[in-house]
TILUMTOR-986201 format. One record per atom (N, C-alpha, C): residue number from 0; x negated, y, z negated; residue in three letters; atom name. Coordinates in steps of 0.05 Angstrom, whole numbers, always signed. Each point is the difference from the previous one (the first is absolute). Layout:
<sites>
SITE/k/px/py/pz/r/a
SITE/NUM/X/Y/Z/ala/CA
...
</sites>
This chain:
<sites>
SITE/k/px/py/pz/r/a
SITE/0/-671/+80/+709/unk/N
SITE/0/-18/+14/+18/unk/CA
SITE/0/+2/-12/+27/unk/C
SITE/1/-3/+20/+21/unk/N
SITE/1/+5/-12/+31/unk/CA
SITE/1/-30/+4/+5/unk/C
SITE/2/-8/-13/+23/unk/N
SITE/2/-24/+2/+18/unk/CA
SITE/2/+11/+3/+35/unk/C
SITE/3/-23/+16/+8/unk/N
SITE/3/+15/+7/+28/unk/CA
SITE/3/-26/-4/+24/unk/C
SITE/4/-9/-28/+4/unk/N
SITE/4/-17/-7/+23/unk/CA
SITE/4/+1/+5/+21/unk/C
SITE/5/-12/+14/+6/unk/N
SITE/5/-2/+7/+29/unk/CA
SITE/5/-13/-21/+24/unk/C
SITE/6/+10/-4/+8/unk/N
SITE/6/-4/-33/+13/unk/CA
SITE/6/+6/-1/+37/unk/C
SITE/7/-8/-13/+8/unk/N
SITE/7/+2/-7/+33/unk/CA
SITE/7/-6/-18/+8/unk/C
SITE/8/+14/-30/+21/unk/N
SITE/8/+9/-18/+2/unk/CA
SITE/8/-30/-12/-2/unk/C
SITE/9/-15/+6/+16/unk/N
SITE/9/-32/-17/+22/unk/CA
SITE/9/-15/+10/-31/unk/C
SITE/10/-3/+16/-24/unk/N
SITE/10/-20/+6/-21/unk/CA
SITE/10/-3/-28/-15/unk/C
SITE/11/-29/-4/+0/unk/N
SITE/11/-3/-21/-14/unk/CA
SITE/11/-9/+8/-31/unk/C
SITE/12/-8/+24/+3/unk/N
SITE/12/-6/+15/-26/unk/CA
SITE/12/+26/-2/-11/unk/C
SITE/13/+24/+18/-4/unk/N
SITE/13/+21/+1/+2/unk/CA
SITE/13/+14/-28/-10/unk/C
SITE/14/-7/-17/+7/unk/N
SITE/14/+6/-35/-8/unk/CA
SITE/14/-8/+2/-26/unk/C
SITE/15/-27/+6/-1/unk/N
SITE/15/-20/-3/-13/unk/CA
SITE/15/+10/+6/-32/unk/C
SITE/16/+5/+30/+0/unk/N
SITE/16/+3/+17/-19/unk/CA
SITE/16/+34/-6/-2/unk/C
SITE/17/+18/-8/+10/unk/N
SITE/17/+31/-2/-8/unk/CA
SITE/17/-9/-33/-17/unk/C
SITE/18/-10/-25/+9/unk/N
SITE/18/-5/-15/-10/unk/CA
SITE/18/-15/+0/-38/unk/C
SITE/19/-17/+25/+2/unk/N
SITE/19/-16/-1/-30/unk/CA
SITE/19/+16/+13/-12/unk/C
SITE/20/+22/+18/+12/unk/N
SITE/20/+17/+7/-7/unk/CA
SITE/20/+24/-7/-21/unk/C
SITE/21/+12/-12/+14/unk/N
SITE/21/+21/-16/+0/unk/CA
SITE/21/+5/-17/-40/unk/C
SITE/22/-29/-8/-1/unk/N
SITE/22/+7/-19/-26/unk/CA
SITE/22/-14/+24/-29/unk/C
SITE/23/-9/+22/+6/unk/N
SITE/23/+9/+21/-13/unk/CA
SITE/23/+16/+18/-5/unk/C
SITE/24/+16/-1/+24/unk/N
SITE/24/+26/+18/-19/unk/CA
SITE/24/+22/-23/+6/unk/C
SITE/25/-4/-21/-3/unk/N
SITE/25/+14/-26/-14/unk/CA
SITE/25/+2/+10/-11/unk/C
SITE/26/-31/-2/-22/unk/N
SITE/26/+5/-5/-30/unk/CA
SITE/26/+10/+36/-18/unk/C
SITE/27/-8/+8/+19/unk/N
SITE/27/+15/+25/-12/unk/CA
SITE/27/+24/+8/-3/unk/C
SITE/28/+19/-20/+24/unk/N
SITE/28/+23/+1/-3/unk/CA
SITE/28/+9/+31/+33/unk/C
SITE/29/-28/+2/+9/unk/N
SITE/29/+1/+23/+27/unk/CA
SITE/29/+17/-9/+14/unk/C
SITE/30/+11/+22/+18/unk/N
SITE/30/+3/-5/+29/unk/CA
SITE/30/-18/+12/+20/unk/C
SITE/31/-8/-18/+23/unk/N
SITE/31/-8/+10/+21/unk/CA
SITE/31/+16/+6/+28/unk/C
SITE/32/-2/+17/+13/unk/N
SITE/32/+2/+13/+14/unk/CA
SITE/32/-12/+11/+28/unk/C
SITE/33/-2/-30/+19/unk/N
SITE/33/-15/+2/+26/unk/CA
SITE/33/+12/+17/+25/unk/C
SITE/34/-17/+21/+17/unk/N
SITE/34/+13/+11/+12/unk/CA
SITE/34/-22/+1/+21/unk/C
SITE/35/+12/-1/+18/unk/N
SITE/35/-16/-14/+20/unk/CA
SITE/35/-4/+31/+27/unk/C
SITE/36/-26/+6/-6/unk/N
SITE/36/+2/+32/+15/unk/CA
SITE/36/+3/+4/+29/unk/C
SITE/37/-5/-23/+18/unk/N
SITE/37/+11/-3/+24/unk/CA
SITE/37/+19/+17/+2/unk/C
SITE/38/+25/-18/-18/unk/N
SITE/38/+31/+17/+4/unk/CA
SITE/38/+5/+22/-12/unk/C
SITE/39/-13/+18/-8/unk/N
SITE/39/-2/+32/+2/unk/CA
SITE/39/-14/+8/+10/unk/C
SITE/40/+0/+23/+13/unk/N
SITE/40/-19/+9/+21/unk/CA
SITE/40/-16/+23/-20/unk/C
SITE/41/+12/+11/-17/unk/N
SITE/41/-7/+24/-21/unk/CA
SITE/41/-20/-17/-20/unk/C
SITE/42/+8/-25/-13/unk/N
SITE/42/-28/-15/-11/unk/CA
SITE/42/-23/-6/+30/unk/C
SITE/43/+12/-16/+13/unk/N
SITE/43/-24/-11/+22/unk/CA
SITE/43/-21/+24/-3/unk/C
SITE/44/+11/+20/+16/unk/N
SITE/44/-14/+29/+3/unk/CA
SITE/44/-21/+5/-23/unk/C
SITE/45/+16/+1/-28/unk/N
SITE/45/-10/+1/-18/unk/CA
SITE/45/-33/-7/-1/unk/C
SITE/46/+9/-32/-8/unk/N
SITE/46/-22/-18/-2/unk/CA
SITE/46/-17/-17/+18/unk/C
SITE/47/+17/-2/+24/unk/N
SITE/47/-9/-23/+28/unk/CA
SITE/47/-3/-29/-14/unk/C
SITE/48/-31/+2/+0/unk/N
SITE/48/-17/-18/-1/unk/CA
SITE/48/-7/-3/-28/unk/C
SITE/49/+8/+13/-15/unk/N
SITE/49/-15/+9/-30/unk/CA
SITE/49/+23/-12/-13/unk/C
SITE/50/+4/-21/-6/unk/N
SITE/50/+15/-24/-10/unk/CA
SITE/50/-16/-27/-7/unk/C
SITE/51/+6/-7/-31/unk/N
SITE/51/+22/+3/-18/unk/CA
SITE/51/+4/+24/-14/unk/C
SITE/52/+16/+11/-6/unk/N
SITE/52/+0/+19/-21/unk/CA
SITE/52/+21/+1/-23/unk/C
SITE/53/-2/-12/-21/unk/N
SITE/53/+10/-2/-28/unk/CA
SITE/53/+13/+30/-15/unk/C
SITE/54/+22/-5/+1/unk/N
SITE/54/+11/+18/-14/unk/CA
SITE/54/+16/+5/-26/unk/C
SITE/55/-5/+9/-18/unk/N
SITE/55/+10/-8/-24/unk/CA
SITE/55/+23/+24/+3/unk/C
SITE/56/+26/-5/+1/unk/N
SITE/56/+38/+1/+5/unk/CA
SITE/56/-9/+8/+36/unk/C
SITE/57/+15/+27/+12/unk/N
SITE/57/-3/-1/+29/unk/CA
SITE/57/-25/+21/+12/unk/C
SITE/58/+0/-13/+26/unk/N
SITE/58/-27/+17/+2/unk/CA
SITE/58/-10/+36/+5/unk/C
SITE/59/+37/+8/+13/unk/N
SITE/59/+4/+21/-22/unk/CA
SITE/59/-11/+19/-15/unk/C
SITE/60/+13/-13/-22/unk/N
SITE/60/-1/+13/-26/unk/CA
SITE/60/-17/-19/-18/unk/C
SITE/61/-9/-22/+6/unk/N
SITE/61/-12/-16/-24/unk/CA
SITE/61/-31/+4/+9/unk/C
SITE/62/-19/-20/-21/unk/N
SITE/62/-26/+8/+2/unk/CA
SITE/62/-4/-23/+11/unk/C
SITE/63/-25/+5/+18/unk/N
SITE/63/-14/-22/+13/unk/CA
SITE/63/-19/-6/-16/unk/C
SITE/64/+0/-22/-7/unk/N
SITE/64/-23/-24/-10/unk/CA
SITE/64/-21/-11/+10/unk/C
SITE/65/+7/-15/+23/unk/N
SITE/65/-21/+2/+24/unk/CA
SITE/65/+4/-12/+22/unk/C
SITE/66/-26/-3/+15/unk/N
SITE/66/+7/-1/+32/unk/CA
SITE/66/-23/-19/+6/unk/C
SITE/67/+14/-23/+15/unk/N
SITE/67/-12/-23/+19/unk/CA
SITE/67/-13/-16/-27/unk/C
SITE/68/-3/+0/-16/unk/N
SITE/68/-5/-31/-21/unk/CA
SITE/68/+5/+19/-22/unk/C
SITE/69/+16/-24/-9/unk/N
SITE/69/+20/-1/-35/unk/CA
SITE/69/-26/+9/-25/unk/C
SITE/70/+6/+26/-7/unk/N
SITE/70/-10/+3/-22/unk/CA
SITE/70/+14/-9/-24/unk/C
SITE/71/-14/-18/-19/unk/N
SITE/71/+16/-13/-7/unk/CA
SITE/71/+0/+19/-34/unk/C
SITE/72/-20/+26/-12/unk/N
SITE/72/-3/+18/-23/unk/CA
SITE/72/+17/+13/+6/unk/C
SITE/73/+13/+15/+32/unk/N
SITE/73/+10/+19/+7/unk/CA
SITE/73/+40/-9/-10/unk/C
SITE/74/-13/-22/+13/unk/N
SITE/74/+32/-5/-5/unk/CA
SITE/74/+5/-13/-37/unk/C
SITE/75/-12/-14/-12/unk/N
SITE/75/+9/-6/-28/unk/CA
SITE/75/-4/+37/-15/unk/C
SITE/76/-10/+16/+10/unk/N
SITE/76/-2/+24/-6/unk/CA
SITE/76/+32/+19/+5/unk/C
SITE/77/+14/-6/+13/unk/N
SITE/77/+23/+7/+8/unk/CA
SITE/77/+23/-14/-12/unk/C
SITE/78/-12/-21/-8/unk/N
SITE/78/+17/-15/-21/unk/CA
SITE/78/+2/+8/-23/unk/C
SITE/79/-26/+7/-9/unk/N
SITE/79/-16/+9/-28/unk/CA
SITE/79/+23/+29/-5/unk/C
SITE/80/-3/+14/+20/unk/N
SITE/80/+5/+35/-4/unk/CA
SITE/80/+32/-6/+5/unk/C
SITE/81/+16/-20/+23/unk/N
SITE/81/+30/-5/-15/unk/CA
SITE/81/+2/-3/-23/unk/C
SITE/82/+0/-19/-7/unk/N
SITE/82/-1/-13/-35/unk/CA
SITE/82/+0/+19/-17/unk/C
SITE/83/-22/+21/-2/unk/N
SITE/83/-11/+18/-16/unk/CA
SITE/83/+19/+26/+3/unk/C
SITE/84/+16/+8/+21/unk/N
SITE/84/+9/+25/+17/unk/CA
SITE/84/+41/-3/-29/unk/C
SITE/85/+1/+19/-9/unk/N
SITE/85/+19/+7/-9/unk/CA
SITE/85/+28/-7/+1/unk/C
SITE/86/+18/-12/-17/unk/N
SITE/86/+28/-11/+29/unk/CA
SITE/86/+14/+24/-11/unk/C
SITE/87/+12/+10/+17/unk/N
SITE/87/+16/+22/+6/unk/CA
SITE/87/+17/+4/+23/unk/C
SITE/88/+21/+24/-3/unk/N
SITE/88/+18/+3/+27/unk/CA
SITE/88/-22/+17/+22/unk/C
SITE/89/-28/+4/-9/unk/N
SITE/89/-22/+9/+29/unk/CA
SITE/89/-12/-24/+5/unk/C
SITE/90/-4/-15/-8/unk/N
SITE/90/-21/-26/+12/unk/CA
SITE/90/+12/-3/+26/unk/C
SITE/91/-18/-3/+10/unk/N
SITE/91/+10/-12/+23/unk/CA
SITE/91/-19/-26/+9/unk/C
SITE/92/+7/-28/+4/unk/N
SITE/92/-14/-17/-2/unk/CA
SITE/92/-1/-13/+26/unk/C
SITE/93/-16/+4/+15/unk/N
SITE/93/-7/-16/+28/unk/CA
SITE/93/-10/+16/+14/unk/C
</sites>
């Protein structure tokens, strides 16, 4: 499973939430995925100021989990419904 943070350099939130981050999808064996919205102008626009934003695969196509502090049900919940989700040539996982 990937994760896709939406992140910008000066967010201390953003710190915040990649940090509580980080030693859960350790153990899950995740990747994360910081993208820093400055450098698109199509996210900046997006979101501005409305950072962190957690994305479970890209922000896209994947579901958001949440925004500005780490839900921490939302995300073992996304773990829960991988795990549980079918393996097949449709899964698509991230």
């Amino acid at each position: 499973m990937t994760f896709t943070l939406l992140s910008r350099a000066y967010c201390h939130l953003c710190d915040e939430m990649l940090a509580k981050l980080r030693p859960i999808a350790d153990a899950y064996g995740a990747q994360i995925r910081v993208v820093d919205v400055d450098a698109d102008p199509a996210l900046e626009e997006a979101y501005g100021n409305d950072v962190p934003v957690l994305f479970r695969g890209d922000p896209e196509g994947g579901a958001e989990l949440c925004r500005h502090r780490l839900d921490a049900a939302r995300v073992a919940a996304a773990f829960a419904a991988s795990a549980a989700a079918p393996a097949g040539p449709g899964r698509v996982d991230g």
